[in-house]
C-alpha positions, 0 to 999 in steps of 0.5 A: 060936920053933919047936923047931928054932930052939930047938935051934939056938939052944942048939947056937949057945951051946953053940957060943960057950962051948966056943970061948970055953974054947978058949984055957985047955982041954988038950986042946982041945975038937972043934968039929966037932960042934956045927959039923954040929949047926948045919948039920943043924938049918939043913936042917931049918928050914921053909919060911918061915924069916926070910931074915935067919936064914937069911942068918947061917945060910948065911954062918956068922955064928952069932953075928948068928944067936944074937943073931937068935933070942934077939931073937925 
């Protein structure tokens, strides 16, 4: 696993628990940040990613992606 899919691996957990404590957190977390982490890390991937990866990536199915990475 490179570096980048590392970051974008625990940006994507981060991700899932903060939605996850969406329902009892007041104030509700802003999402919007690791949102665009997500999305500057998806830019920095190489040339040669897996073209399934990036398929979740680009369709924001980030949990298809989470599951993707922590398979490699």
């Amino acid at each position: 696993m490179t570096q980048i899919e590392q970051e974008l691996l625990e940006t994507l957990l981060e991700l899932e628990r903060s939605a996850a404590r969406m329902p009892a957190a007041n104030p509700k977390p802003d999402l919007r940040p690791l949102f665009a982490r997500v999305e500057a890390l998806t830019g920095r991937l190489p040339r040669g990613t897996d073209p399934d990866l990036l398929h979740y990536l680009h369709r924001k199915s980030y949990q298809k992606a989470r599951a993707f990475l922590q398979q490699r």
